[in-house]
N, C-alpha and C positions, 0 to 999 in steps of 0.2 A: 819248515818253520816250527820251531818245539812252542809247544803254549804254555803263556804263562800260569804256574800256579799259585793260586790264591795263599799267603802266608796263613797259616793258624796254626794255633798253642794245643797240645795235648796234654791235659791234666787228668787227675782222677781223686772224686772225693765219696765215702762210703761204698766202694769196690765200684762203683758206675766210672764209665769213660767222658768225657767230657773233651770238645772239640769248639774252639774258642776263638773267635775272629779277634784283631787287633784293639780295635775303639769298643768292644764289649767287656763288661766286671766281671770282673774274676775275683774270689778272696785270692792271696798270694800264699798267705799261710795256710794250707789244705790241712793242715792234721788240726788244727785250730779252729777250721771253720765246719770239719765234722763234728767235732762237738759241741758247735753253736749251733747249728744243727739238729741235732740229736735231742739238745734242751729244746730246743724251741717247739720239737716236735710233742716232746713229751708232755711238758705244761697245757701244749694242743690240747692234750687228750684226744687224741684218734682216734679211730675205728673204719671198719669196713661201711660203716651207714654215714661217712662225715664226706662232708663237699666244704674243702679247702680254698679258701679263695687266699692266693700268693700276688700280693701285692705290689708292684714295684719288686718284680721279680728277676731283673736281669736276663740274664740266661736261663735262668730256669732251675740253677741249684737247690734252693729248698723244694721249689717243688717236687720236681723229680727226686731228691734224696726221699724224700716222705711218700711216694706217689704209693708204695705199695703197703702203706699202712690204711690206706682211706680209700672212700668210693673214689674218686674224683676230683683233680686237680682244675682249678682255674687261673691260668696267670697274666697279669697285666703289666705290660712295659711298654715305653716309647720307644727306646731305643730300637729301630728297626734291625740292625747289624744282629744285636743280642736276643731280639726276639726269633727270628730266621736259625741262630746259634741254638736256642732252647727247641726249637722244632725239629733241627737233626738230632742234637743228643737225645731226644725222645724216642725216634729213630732206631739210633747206633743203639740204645739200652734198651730196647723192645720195650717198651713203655706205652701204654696205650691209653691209660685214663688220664692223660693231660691236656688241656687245653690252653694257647696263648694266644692271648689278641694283643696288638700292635697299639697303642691308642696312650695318652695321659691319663693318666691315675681320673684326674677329676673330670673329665669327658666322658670315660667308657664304666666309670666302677658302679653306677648309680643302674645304668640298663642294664647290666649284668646279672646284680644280684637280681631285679626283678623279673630278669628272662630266666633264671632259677629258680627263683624262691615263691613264685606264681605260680599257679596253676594255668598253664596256656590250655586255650578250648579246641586247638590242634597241634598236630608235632611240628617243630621248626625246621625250615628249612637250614643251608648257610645263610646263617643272619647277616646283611652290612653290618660295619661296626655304627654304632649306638650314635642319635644322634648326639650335639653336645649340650650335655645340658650347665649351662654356665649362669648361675647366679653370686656374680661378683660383687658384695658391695666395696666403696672407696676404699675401705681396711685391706679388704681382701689384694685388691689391688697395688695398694701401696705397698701389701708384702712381697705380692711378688717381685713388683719390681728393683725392691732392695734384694731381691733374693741371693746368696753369695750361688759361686759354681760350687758344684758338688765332684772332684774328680775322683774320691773312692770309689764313687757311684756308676762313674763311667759314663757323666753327663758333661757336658763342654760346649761352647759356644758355637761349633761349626756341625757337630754331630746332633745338635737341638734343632739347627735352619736347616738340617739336611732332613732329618727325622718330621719337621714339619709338612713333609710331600708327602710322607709315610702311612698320616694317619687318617685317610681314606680305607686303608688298606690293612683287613683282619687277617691276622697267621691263625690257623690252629694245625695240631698235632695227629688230631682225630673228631670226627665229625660226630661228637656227643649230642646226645638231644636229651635239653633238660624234661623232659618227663618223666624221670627218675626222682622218686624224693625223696630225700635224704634227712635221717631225722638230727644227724647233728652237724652243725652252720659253724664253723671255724675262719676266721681271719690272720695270716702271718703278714704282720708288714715290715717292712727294710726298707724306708724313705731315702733320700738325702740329705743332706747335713742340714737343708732348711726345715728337713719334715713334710709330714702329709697337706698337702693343700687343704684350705677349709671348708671345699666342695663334698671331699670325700670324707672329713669328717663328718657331716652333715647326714651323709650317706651312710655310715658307719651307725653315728648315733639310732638314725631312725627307722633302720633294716633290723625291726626288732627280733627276729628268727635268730639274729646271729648274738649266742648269749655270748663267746670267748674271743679274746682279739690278743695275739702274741706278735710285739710290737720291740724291732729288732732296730736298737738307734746308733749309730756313729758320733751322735752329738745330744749331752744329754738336757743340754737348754732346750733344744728345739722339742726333746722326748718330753720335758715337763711343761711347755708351753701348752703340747698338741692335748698330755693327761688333762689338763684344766678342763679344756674342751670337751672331752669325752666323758671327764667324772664330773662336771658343776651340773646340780639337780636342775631342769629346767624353771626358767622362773614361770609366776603364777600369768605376769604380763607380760609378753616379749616386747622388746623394744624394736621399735620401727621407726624409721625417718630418714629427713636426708644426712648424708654424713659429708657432701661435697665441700659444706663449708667450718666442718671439722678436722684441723689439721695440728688436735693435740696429739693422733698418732705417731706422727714425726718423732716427739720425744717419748714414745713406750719402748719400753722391754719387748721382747717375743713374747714373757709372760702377760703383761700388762693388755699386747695387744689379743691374746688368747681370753684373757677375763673380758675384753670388752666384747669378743665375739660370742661369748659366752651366752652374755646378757640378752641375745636372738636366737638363740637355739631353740630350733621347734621341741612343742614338746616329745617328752620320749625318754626310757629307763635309762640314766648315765652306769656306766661303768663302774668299779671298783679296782682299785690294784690292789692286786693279791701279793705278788712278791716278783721281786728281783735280782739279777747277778750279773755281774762281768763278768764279761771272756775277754782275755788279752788275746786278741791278734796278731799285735805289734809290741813285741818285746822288745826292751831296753829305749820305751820313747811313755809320755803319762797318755797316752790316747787307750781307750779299752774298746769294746762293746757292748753294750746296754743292753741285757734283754727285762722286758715288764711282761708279765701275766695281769689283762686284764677281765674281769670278768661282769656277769650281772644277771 
């Protein structure tokens, strides 16, 4: 009886190999996505003393492409396929300072940075993954459930109920112990077309270590919905209440509903954008890639 082999894609971006299951993101255009890449690295500002947290990282491409510029890679994905995917090519490219945990962006990215960016009073073992910390209000909710499918992304409706068994379950690369400190705190994010949840902005905002956030968008509505959030100066008085019997949401923008989340943003230094560019990806159609440098 010959066994079956599992199909997978061989590509290669910035001379690393990469080994690619079917339902995992991949850019298509590799000579395009090294130098989105490469920007996004650079605007990073690296170094050997930076702990990179790769957001909504797929496979693992920017991380890994950038891994041997910085201390320490940390990556977060749902998709289990791509997350298992970024853990071999870590593997095959001897790469040692990455880490990926299995988990949604707004579940696992809040325990994270504080299982880093704290001083723990002993070394960690393998952590479970984080519990969830889920403060939804109705907005919040209402977004997601309008939320569109994102399939650049490599999210879809079956690999989301499948990936939902998943997230019990942390991958990593290498068995890091953050007791390491690191004096510079960097953020890459590559959401999907609807953007970062407003769990993790939340987390972004008030993770104050992390002064730079390079924020990599496919859709640039969702990109200036999410800026609102991250650069509107906290107010003096947050709003609080119930919003259950608030359903002027319905008729908001992404923007509209960004300025209204706004208006509860704990306090905490927002952001700046510094500057911008497209990368076309996809020649001969008007869709680009967005990358922002924000900083504070």
């Amino acid at each position: 009886i010959t066994k079956e082999v599992e199909p997978r894609i061989q590509d290669h971006i910035s001379n690393l190999r990469f080994s690619i299951s079917p339902s995992a993101f991949f850019q298509v255009n590799t000579l395009a996505a090294e130098k989105l890449y490469s920007l996004a690295g650079d605007w990073a500002g690296l170094g050997p003393d930076t702990l990179l947290f790769d957001i909504c990282c797929g496979t693992g491409t920017i991380g890994l492409t950038l891994a041997h510029r910085v201390g320490m890679v940390v990556g977060i994905e749902m998709n289990a396929s791509a997350v298992l995917d970024a853990q071999r090519n870590a593997e095959i490219n001897g790469i040692k300072n990455c880490r990926f945990v299995c988990g949604k962006a707004e579940d696992v990215t809040g325990s994270l940075m504080k299982e880093y960016l704290s001083l723990p009073e002993k070394p960690c073992d393998d952590v479970s993954i984080a519990s969830k910390n889920k403060e939804e209000s109705e907005v919040e909710l209402a977004e997601e459930s309008n939320s569109s499918v994102n399939p650049e992304n490599g999210f879809n409706a079956s690999t989301r109920a499948t990936d939902e068994t998943q997230l019990e379950k942390q991958c990593t690369s290498e068995n890091n112990s953050p007791l390491h400190r690191f004096k510079n705190v960097v953020a890459i994010v590559d959401p999907p077309r609807v953007g970062l949840h407003p769990t993790v902005i939340k987390v972004i905002r008030t993770q104050s270590q992390l002064k730079r956030l390079v924020y990599i968008s496919c859709n640039p509505e969702s990109l200036v919905a999410n800026a609102i959030e991250l650069c509107t100066p906290s107010p003096d008085n947050i709003e609080k209440g119930n919003n259950k019997n608030n359903r002027g949401w319905r008729n908001m923008s992404s923007a509209g509903l960004a300025r209204h989340r706004a208006k509860s943003m704990p306090s905490s230094e927002p952001f700046k954008p510094m500057k911008a560019m497209a990368v076309d990806l996809f020649p001969h159609t008007p869709h680009c890639e967005l990358v922002m440098l924000l900083e504070r």
